[in-house]
Short mmCIF file of the C-alpha atoms (twelve columns), coordinates in Angstrom:
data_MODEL
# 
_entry.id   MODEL 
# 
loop_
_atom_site.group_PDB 
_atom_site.id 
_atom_site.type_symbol 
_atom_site.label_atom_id 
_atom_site.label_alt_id 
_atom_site.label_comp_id 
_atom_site.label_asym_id 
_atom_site.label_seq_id 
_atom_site.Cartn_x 
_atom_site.Cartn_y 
_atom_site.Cartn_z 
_atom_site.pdbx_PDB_model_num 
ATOM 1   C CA . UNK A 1   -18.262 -12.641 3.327   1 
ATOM 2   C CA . UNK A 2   -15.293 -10.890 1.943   1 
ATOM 3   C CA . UNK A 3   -13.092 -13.405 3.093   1 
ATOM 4   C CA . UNK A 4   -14.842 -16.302 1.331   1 
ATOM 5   C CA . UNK A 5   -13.715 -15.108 -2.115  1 
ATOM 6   C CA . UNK A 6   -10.417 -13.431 -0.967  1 
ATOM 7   C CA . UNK A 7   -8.735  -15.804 1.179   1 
ATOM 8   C CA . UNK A 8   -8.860  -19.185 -1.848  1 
ATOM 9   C CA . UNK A 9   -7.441  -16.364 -4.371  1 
ATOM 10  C CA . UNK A 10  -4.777  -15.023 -2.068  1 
ATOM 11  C CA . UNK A 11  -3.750  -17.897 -1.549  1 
ATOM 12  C CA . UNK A 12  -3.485  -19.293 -4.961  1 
ATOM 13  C CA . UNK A 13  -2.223  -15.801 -6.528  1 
ATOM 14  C CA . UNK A 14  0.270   -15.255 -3.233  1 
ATOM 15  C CA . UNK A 15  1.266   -18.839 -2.379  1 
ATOM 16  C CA . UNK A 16  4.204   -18.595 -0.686  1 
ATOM 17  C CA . UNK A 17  3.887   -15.017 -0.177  1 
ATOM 18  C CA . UNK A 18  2.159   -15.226 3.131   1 
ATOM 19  C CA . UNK A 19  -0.221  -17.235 5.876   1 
ATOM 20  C CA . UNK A 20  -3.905  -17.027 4.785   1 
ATOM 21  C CA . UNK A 21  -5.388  -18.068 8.044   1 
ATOM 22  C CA . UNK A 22  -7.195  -15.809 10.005  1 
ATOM 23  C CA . UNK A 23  -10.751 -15.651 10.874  1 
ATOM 24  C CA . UNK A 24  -12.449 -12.055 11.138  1 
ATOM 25  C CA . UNK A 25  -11.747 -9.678  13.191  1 
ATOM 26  C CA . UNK A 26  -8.414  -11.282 12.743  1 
ATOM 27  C CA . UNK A 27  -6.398  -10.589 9.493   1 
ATOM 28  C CA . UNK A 28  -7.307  -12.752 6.833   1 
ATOM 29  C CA . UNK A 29  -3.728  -12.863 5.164   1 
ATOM 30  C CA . UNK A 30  -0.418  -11.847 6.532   1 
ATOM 31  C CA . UNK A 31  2.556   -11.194 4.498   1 
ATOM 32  C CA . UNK A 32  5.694   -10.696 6.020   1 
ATOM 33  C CA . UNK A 33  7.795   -7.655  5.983   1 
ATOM 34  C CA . UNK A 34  10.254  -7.008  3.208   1 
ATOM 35  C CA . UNK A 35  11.715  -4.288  5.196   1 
ATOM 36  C CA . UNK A 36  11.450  -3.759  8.803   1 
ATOM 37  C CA . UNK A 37  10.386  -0.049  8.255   1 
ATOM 38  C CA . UNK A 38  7.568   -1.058  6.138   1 
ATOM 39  C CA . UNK A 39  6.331   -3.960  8.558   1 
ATOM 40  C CA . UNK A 40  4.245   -6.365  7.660   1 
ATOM 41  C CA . UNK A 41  0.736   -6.249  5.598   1 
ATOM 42  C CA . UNK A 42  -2.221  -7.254  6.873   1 
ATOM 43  C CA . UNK A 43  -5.453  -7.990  4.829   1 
ATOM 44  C CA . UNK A 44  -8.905  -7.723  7.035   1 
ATOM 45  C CA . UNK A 45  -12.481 -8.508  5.963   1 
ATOM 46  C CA . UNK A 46  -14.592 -6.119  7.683   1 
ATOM 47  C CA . UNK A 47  -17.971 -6.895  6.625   1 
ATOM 48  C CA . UNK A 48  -18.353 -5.001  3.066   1 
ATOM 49  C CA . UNK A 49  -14.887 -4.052  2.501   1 
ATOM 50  C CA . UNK A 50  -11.404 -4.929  2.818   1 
ATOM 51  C CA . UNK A 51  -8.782  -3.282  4.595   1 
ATOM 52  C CA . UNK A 52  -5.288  -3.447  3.770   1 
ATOM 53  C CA . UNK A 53  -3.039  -1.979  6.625   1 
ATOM 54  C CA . UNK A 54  0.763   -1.368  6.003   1 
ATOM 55  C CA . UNK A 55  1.972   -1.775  9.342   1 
ATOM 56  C CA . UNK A 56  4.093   1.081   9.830   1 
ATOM 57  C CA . UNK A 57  2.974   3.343   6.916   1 
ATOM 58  C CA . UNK A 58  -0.963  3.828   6.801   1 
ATOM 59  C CA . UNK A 59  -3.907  1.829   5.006   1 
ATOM 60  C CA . UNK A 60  -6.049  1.612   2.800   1 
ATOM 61  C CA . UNK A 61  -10.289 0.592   2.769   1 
ATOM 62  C CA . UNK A 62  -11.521 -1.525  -0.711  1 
ATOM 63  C CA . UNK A 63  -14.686 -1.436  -1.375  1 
ATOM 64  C CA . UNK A 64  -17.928 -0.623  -3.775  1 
ATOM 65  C CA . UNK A 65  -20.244 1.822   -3.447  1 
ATOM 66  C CA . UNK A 66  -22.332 0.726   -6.167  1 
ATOM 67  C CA . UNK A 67  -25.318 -0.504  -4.214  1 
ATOM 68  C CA . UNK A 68  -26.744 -1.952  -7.536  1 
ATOM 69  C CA . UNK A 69  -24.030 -5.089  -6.838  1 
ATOM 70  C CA . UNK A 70  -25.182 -7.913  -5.015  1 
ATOM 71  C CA . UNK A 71  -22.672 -9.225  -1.954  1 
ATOM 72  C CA . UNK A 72  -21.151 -11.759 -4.105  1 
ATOM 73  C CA . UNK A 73  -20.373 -9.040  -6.778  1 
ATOM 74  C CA . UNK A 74  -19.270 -6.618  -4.270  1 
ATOM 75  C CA . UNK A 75  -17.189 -9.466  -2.670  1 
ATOM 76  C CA . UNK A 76  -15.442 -10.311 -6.484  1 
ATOM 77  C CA . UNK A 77  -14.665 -5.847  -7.268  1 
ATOM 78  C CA . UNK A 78  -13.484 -6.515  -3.399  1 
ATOM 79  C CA . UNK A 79  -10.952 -9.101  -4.121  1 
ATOM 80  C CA . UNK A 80  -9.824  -7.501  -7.387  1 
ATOM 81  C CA . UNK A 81  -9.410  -4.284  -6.100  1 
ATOM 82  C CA . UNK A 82  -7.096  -5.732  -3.563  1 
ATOM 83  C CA . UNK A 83  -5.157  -8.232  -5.794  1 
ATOM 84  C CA . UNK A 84  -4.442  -5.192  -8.111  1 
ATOM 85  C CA . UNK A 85  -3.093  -2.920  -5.229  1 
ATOM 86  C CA . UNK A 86  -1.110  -5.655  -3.887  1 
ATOM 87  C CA . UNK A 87  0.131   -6.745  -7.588  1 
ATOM 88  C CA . UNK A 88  1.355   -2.679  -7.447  1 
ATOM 89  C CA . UNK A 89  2.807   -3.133  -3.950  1 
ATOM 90  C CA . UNK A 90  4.686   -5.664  -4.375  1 
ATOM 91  C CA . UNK A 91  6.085   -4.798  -7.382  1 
ATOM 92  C CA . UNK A 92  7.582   -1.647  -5.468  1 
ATOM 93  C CA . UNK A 93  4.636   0.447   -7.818  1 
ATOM 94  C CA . UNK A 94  3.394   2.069   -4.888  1 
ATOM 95  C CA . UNK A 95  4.871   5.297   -3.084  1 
ATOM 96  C CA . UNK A 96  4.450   4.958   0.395   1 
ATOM 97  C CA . UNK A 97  5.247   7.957   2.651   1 
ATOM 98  C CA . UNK A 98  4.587   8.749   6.719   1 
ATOM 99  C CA . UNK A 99  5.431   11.465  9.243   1 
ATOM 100 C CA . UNK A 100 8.384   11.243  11.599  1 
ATOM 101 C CA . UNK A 101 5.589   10.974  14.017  1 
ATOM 102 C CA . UNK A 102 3.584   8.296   12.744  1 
ATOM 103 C CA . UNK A 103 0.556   10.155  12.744  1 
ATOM 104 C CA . UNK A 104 -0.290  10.834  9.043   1 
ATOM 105 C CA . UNK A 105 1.312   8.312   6.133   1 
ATOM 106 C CA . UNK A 106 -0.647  7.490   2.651   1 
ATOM 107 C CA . UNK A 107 0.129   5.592   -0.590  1 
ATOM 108 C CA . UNK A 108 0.275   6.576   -4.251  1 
ATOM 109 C CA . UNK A 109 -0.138  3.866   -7.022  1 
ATOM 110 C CA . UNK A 110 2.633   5.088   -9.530  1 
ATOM 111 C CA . UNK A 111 1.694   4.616   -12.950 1 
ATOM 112 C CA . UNK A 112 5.580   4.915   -14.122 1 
ATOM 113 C CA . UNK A 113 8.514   4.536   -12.108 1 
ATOM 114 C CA . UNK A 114 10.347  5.956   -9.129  1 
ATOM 115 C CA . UNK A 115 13.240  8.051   -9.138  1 
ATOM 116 C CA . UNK A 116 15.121  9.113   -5.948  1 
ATOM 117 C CA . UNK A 117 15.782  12.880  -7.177  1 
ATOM 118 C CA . UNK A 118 12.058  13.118  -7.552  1 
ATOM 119 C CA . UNK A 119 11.823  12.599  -3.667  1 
ATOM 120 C CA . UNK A 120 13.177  16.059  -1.494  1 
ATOM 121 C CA . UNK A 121 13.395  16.216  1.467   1 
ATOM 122 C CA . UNK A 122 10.249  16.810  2.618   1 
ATOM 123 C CA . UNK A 123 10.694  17.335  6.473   1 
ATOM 124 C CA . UNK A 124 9.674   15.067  8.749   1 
ATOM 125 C CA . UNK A 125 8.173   12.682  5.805   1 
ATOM 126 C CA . UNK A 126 9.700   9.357   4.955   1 
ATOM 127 C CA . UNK A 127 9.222   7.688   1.744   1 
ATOM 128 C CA . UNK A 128 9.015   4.116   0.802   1 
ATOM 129 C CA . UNK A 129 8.159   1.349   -1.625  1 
ATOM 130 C CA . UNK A 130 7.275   -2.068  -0.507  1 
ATOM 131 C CA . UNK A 131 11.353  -3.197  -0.441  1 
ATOM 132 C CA . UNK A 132 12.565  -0.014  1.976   1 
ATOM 133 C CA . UNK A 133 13.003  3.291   1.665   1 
ATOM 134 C CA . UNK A 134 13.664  5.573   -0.848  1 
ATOM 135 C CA . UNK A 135 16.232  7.960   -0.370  1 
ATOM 136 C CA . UNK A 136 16.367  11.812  -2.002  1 
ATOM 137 C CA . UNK A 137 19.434  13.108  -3.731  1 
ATOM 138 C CA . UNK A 138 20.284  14.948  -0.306  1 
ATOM 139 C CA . UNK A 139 20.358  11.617  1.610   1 
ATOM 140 C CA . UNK A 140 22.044  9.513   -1.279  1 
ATOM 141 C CA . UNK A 141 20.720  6.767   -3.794  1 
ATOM 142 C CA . UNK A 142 19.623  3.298   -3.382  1 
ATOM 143 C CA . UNK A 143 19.267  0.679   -5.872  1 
ATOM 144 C CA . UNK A 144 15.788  1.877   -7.100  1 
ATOM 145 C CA . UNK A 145 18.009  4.463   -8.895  1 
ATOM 146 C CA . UNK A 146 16.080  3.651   -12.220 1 
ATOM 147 C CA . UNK A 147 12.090  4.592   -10.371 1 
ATOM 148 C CA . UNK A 148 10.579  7.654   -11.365 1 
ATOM 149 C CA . UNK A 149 7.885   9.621   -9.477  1 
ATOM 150 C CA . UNK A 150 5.091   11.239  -11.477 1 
ATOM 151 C CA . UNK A 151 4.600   15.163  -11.237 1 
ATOM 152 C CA . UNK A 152 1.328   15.000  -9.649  1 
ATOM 153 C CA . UNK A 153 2.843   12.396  -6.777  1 
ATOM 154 C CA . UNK A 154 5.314   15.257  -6.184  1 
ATOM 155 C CA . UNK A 155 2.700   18.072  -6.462  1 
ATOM 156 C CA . UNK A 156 0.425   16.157  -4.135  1 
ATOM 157 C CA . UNK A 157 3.293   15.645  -1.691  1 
ATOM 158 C CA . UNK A 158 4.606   19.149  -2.120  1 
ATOM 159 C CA . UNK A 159 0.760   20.359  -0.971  1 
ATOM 160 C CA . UNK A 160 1.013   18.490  1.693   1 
ATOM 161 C CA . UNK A 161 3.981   20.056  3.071   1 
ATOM 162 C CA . UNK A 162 3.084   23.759  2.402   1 
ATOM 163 C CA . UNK A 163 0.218   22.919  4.412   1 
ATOM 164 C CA . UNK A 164 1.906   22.076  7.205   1 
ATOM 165 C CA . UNK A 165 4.345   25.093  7.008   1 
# 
């Protein structure tokens, strides 16, 4: 199982971070909210990959395709293709974004960092990193003034909005 690698590393690369409990279908690790529009994250082991859910954002599934690997390779590209997003998370390295509605939301590892004037508004679509929101020029600053937001974040995010137009 997933959780038989993940769980001893999360909790020795997170201690303190989170509970690292749970049995599956349960979570496996819980970290608590940094900001109650975020919510909390929740790691699952669901068989042959991870999930890591963002509770009021979206998710994401972690897992190899590569059906050369045996389970307890699968189960180590697993766990290090979670640390790595979570490393990013909470690091505030990862865009976060979700309709007013709830109904669509995604994440974008950013590679350099955020800056609120790269962030319109965008309609009904909220923006994030791990420690709150991040506000556009039209709504005012926060104090992840210094982030910056690669082009192809905001072309992917501008896409997404003509779409919906």
């Amino acid at each position: 199982m997933i959780k038989d690698v993940l769980v001893p590393e999360l909790s020795r690369r997170f201690a303190g971070l989170g509970s690292f409990t749970g049995t599956p279908p349960e979570p496996i690790a819980i970290f608590p909210a940094k900001h109650p529009d975020v919510g909390n994250v929740t790691v699952y082991d669901d068989g042959d990959e991870a999930t890591v859910r963002i509770e009021k954002i979206t998710h994401g599934h972690f897992s190899s395709y590569d059906e050369s690997l045996s389970e307890a390779e699968r189960d180590r590209w697993v766990t290090k293709c979670v640390f790595d997003f979570l490393d990013d998370l909470f690091a505030d390295k990862v865009l976060l974004w979700v309709s007013e509605s709830g109904r669509s939301g995604g994440w974008k590892v950013l590679r350099e960092s955020l800056k609120p004037a790269d962030v319109r508004e965008g309609g009904d679509i909220r923006f994030f990193v791990w420690s709150g929101p991040v506000e556009s020029e039209e709504r005012g600053s926060d104090a992840r003034s210094s982030l910056i937001v690669r082009d192809s974040i905001w072309n992917v995010i501008r896409g997404y909005l003509k779409r919906r137009r």
